[in-house]
MARTI-867119 format. One record per residue (C-alpha): x, y, z; residue in three letters; residue number from 1. Coordinates in steps of 0.05 Angstrom, whole numbers, plus 5000, padded with zeros to 4 digits. Example, Ala and Ser with C-alpha at 12.3 -4.5 7.8 and 13.67 -1.06 7.14 Angstrom:
2
      x      y      z   res     n
   5246   4910   5156   ALA     1
   5273   4979   5143   SER     2
//
This chain:
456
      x      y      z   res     n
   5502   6367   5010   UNK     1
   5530   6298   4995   UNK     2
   5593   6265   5011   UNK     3
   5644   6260   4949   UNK     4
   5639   6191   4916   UNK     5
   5692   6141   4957   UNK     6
   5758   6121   4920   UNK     7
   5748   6053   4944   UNK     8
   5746   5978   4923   UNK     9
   5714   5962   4994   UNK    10
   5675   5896   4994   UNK    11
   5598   5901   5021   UNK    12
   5549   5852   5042   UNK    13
   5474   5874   5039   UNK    14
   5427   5829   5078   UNK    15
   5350   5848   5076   UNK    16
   5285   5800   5065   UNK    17
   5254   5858   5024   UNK    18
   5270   5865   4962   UNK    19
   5254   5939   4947   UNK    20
   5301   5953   4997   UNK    21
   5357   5916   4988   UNK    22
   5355   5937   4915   UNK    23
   5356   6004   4938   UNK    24
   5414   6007   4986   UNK    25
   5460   5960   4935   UNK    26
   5439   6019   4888   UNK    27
   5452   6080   4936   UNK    28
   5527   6036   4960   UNK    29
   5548   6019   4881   UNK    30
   5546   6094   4863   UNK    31
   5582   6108   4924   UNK    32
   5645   6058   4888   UNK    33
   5636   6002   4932   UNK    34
   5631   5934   4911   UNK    35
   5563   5911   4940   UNK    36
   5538   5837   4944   UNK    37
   5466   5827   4972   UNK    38
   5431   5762   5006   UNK    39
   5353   5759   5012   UNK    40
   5355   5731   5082   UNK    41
   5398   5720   5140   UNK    42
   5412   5639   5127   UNK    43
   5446   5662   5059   UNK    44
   5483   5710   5091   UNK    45
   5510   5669   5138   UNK    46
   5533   5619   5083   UNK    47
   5570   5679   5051   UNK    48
   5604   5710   5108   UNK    49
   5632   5638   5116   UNK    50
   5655   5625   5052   UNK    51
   5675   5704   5033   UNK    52
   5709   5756   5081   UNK    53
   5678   5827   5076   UNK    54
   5693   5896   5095   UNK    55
   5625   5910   5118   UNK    56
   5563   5875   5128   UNK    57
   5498   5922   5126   UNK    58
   5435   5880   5156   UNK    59
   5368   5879   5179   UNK    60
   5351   5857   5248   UNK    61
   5280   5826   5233   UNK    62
   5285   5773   5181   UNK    63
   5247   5705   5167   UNK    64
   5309   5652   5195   UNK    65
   5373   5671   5217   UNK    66
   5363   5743   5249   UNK    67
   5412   5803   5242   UNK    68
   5440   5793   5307   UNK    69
   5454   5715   5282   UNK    70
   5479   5746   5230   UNK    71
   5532   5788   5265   UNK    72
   5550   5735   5303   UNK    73
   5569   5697   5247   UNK    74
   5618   5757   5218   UNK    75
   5647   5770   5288   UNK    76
   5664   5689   5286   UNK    77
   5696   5696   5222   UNK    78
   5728   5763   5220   UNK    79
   5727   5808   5274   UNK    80
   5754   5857   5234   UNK    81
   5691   5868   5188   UNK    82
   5645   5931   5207   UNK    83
   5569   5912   5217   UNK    84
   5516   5968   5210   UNK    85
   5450   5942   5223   UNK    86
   5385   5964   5198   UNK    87
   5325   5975   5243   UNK    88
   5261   6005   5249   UNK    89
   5232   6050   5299   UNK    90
   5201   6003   5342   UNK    91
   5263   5953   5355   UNK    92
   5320   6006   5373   UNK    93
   5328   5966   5437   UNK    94
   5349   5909   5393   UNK    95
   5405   5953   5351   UNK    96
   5429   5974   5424   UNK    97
   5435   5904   5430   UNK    98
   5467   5888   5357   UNK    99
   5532   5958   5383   UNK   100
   5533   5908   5448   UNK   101
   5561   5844   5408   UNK   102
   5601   5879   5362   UNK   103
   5568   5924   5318   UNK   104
   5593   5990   5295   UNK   105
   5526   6029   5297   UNK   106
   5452   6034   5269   UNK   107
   5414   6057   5213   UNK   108
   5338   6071   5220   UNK   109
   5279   6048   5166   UNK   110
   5273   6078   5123   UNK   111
   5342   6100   5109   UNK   112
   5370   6172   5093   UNK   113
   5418   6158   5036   UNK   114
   5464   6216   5055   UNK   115
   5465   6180   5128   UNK   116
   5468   6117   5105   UNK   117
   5532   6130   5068   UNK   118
   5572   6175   5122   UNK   119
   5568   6118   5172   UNK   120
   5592   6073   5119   UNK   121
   5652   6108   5104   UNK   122
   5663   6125   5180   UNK   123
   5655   6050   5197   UNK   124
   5707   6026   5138   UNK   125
   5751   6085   5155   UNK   126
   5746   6057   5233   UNK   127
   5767   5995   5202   UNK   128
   5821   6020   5166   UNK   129
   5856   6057   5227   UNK   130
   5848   5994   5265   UNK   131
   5888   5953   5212   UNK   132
   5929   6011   5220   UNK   133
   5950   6007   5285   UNK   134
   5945   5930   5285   UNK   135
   6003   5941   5231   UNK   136
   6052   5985   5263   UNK   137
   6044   5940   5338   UNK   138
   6062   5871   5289   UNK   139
   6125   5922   5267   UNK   140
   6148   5948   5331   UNK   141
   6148   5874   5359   UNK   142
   6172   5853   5302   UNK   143
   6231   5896   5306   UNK   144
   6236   5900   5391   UNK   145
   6244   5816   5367   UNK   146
   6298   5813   5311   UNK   147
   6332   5872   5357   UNK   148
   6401   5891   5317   UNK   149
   6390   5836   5265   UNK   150
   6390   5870   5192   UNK   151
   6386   5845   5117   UNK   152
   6336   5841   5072   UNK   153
   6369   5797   5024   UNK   154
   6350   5720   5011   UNK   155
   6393   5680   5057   UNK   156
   6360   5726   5112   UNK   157
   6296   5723   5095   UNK   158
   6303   5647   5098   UNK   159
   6329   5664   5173   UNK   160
   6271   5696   5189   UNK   161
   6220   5658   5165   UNK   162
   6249   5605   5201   UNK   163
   6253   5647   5267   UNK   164
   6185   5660   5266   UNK   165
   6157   5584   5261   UNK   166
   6209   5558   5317   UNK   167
   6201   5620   5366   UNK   168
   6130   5594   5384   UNK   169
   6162   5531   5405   UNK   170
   6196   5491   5456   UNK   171
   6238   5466   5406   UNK   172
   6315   5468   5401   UNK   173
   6355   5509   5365   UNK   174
   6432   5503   5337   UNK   175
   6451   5559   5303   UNK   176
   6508   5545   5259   UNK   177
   6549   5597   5219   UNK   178
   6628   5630   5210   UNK   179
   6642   5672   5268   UNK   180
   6618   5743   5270   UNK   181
   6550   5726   5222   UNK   182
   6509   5742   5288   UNK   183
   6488   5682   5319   UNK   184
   6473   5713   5394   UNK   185
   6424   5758   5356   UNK   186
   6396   5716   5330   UNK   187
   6381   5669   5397   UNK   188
   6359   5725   5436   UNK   189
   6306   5743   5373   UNK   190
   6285   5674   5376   UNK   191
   6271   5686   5460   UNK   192
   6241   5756   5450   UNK   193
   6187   5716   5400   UNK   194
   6168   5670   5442   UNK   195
   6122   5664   5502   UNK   196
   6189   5668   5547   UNK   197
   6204   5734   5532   UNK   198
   6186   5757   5603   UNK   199
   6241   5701   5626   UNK   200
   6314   5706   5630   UNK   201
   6352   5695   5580   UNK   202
   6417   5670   5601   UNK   203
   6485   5662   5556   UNK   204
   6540   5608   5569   UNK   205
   6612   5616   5524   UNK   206
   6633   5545   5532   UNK   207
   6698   5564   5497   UNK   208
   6720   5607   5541   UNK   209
   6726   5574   5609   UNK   210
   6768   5523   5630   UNK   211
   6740   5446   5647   UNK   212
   6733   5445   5716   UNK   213
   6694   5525   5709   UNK   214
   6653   5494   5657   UNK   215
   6620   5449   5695   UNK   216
   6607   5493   5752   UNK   217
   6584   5552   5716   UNK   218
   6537   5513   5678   UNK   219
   6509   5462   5733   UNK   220
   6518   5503   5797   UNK   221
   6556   5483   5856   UNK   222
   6536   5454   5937   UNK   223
   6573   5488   5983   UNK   224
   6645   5453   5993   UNK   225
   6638   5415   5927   UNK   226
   6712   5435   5926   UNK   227
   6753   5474   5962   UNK   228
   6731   5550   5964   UNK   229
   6658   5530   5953   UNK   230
   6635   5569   6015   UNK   231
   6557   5569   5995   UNK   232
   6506   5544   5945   UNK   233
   6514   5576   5872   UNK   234
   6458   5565   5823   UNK   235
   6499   5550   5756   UNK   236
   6475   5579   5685   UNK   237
   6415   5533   5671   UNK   238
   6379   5544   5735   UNK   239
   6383   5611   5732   UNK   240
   6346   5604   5662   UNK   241
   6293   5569   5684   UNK   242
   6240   5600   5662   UNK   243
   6271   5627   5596   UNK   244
   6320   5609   5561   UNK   245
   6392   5589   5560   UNK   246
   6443   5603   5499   UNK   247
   6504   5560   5490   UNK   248
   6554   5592   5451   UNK   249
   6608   5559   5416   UNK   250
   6577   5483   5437   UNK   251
   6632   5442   5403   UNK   252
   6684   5462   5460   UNK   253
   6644   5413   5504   UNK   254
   6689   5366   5547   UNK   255
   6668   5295   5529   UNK   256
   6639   5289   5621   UNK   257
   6599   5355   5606   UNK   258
   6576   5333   5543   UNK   259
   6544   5264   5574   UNK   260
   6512   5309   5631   UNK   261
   6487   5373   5583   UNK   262
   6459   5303   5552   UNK   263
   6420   5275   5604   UNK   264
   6388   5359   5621   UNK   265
   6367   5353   5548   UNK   266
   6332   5296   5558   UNK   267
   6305   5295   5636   UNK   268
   6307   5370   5637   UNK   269
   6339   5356   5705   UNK   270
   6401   5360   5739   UNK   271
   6446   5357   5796   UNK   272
   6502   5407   5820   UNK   273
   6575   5401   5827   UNK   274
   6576   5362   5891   UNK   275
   6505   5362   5906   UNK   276
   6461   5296   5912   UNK   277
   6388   5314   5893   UNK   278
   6366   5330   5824   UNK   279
   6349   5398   5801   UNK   280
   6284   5397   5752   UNK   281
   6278   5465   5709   UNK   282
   6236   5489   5655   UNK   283
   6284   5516   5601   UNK   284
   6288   5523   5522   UNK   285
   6359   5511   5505   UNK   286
   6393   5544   5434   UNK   287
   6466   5525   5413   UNK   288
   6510   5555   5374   UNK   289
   6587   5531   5348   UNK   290
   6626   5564   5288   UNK   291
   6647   5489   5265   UNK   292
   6614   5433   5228   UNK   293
   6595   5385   5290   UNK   294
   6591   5326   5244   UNK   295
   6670   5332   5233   UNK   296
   6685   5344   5297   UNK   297
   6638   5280   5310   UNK   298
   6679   5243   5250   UNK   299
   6741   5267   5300   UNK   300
   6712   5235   5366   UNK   301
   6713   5296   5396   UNK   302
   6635   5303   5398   UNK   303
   6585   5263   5419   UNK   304
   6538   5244   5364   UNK   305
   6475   5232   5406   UNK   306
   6476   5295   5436   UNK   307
   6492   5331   5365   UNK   308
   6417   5299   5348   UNK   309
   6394   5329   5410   UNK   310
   6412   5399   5394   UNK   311
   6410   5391   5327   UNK   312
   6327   5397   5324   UNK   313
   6315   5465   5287   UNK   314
   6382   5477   5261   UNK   315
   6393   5549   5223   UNK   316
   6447   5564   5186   UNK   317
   6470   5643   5183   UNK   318
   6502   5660   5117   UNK   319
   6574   5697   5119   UNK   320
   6576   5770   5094   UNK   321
   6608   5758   5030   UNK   322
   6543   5716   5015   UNK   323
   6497   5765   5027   UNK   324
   6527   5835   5001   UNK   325
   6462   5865   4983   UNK   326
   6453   5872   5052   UNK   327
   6526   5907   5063   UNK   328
   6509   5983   5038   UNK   329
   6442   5969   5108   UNK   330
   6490   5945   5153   UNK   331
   6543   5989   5151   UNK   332
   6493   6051   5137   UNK   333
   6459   6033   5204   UNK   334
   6517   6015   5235   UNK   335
   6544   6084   5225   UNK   336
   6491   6128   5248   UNK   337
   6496   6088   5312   UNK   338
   6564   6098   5328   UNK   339
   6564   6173   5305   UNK   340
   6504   6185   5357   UNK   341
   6542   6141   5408   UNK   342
   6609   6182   5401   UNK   343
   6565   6251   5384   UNK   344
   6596   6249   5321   UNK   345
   6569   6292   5251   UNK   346
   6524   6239   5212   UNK   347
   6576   6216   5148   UNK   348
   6551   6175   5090   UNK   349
   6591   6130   5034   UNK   350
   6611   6149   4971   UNK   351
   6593   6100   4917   UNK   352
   6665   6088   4912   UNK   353
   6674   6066   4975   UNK   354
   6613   6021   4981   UNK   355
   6638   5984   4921   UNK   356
   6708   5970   4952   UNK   357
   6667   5947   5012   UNK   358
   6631   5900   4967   UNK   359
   6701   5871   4933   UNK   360
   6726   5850   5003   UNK   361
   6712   5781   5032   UNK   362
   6703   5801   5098   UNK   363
   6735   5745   5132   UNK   364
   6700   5776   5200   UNK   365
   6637   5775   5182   UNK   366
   6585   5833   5206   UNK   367
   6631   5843   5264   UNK   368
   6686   5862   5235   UNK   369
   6641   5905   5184   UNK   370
   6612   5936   5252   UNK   371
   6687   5937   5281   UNK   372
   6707   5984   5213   UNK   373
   6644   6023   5218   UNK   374
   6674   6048   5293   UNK   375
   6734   6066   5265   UNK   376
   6714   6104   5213   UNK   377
   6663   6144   5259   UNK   378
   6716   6163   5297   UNK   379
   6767   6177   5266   UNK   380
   6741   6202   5189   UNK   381
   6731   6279   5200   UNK   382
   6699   6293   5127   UNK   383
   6624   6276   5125   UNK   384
   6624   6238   5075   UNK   385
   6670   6164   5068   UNK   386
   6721   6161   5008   UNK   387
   6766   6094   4987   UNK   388
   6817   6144   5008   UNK   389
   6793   6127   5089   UNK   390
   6790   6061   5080   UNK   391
   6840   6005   5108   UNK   392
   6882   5984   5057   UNK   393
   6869   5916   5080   UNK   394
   6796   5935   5046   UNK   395
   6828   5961   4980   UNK   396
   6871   5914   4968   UNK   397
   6835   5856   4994   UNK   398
   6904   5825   5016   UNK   399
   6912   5821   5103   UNK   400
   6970   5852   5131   UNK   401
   7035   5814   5131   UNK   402
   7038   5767   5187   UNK   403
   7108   5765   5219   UNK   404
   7145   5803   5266   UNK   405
   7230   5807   5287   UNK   406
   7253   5760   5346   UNK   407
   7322   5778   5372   UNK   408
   7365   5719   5404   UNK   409
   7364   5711   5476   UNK   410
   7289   5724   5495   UNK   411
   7261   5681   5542   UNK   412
   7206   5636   5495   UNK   413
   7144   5657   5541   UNK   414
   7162   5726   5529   UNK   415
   7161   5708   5462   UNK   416
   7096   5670   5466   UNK   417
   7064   5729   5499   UNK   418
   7082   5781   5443   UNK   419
   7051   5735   5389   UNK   420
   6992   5726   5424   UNK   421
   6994   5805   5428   UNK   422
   7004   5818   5358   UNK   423
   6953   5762   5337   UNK   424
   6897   5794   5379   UNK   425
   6909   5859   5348   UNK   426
   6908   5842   5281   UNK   427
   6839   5802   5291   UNK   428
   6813   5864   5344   UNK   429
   6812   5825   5395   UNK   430
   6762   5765   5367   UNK   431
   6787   5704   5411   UNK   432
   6755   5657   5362   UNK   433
   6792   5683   5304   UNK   434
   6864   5690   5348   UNK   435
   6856   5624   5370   UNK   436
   6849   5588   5301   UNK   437
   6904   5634   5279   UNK   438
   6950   5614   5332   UNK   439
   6925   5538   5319   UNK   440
   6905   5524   5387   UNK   441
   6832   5521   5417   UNK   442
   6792   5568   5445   UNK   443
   6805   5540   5517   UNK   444
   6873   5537   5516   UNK   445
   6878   5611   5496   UNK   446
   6836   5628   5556   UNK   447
   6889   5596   5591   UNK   448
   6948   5639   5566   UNK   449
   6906   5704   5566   UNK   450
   6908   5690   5651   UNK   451
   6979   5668   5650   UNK   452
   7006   5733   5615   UNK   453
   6951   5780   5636   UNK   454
   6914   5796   5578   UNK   455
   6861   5833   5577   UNK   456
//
């Protein structure tokens, strides 16, 4: 009893010098619902298989010219995914043993059982198919092992990732620019999981967040007594990422002496430590990031322009939240079933309602402070299911909280220094960044007062 007819619009490639049987078999394969093509020897089929990319290729071994096994050759070259079934006759089986050696999926003996002929067909395209298969879901699992937490489907993002994937392959340098919170450590660490430094370190530097004389230590290394409690050799942040690769965060906060040597690794991709008199060669792919537009802060003088066009190779550009809602309803979906499995939690969805309010706020934090609410809520929301009625009424209202706070007479002004710097970090959750520009000092000096008062 035959097979059923396939549901199939599978492309075949008949190759036989006789003409009975290639008839035949384009015949037996048609009914079957294939669409069949047919060459009278092996030099035409070799033309097609170069100009035309098939599912399957059914040939003869013994042909005037090009042979079958030239023949297979040829498809193997071009696709490696195409199935070949060759056709042979009693007397040359040693020669199809040959053909399953280079590549072939299996032989068919002259003259040819229809009902045989067309089960190995449809095994050989459904072997295909499950290897296309499998192909598939390995491009998606390193796909996503690559882009790690990174999520949006929008436009903006899809621009992100397309750009990803063409500079991952690369040496080349990245400077991710963006608001604070839009995710720009993602995406430097996709960028390294993409490329062919994956197995390297991948090593992260906040410039912003150390002071001067730290900077330059943690990012060159240090020679034992370079200064005083320098009891040993330390390897700073770019030798320890040789190999990998080495993400600056927040770049603008560059002192004007670590910018001109961060210049000179750029371009020598050597260095020397604090102290130390030899230079340091290393093999590292560097990717920047800063939350400000470096060509005003080059307009300002506080950044070099020459190194700005040494960073500034591959530059991406992460659009805020509020520019990319149509990604809000993923985000803070996924971001919920993570933090209900994290705190063992019941799973709890939105209500339209509440989605839509989160789409009317301008989410001055960005994804963080989406992932920041998302917490919250996990925690603390008993009901299932997320009403307006649960929601900050920062988020309904869309206005922040009022900004100000009661200062008796008579307290001592660090005292009152350290309770605004208190009350600022709370009302930003603790985002330096964001404290900092509220408090209208930099980064740096924050760092400063967070050690003076003992902040955590």
């Amino acid at each position: 009893m035959s097979e059923p007819p396939a549901a199939t619009s599978a492309r075949l490639l008949i190759v036989d010098d006789e003409t009975n049987i290639r008839t035949a078999l384009v015949k037996i394969l048609e009914a079957d619902g294939y669409i069949v093509a047919a060459a009278g020897h092996g030099d035409a089929a070799v033309a097609m298989v170069a100009e035309t990319v098939f599912d399957l290729v059914l040939t003869d071994l013994k042909m005037i010219g090009a042979s079958g096994l030239d023949v297979l050759r040829a498809v193997k070259q071009r696709s490696p995914e195409t199935e070949v079934v060759v056709l042979t006759a009693y007397g040359t089986i040693e020669t199809a043993v040959e053909a399953m050696k280079l590549g072939a999926y299996d032989y068919v003996t002259k003259p040819a059982d229809p009902e045989r002929l067309t089960h190995i067909v449809r095994k050989a395209l459904e072997h295909r198919s499950l290897r296309q298969e499998v192909r598939q879901l390995r491009e998606e699992v390193a796909l996503k092992a690559a882009f790690e937490h990174i999520v949006g489907r929008s436009l903006p993002m899809r621009a992100v990732y397309e750009t990803v994937r063409q500079v991952s392959p690369t040496m080349a340098t990245v400077l991710l620019t963006g608001e604070s919170g839009t995710g720009k450590e993602l995406v430097a660490r996709a960028i390294h999981n993409r490329s062919e430094r994956k197995a390297g370190p991948f090593v992260t530097l906040n410039c912003g967040a150390l002071p001067e004389t730290l900077l330059e230590s943690e990012l060159f290394g240090y020679e034992r007594g370079a200064f005083t409690g320098a009891l040993g050799m330390k390897p700073g942040r770019i030798e320890q990422a040789d190999g990998g690769t080495l993400f600056l965060d927040e770049v603008s906060e560059m002192t004007p002496k670590t910018q001109v040597d961060f210049l000179r690794v750029l371009q020598q991709r050597e260095f020397r430590r604090v102290g130390g008199t030899k230079p340091v060669s290393v093999d590292v792919r560097f990717i920047a990031a800063t939350n400000r537009t470096l060509e005003d802060t080059i307009r300002a003088g506080a950044f070099r322009e020459d190194l700005f066009y040494r960073l500034n190779v591959v530059p991406i550009t992460l659009p805020p939240l509020r520019e990319r809602l149509e990604d809000l309803a993923l985000l803070v979906t996924r971001f919920m079933r993570e933090f209900c499995q994290q705190y063992t939690r019941p799973e709890k969805t939105f209500a339209p309602a509440a989605l839509q309010a989160l789409r009317d706020y301008t989410w001055p934090g960005n994804v963080r402070e989406l992932r920041n609410l998302a917490e919250r809520l996990a925690v603390t929301v008993p009901s299932r299911i997320i009403r307006p009625v649960h929601l900050p009424s920062t988020i309904l209202t869309g206005e922040r909280p009022e900004r100000s706070m009661t200062i008796p007479l008579g307290i001592a002004l660090h005292v009152v220094e350290e309770q605004i710097i208190r009350k600022t970090l709370t009302e930003v959750t603790s985002h330096r960044e964001r404290a900092a520009k509220l408090l209208g000092i930099s980064p740096r000096a924050l760092h400063y007062k967070l050690r003076r008062y003992q902040i955590e």
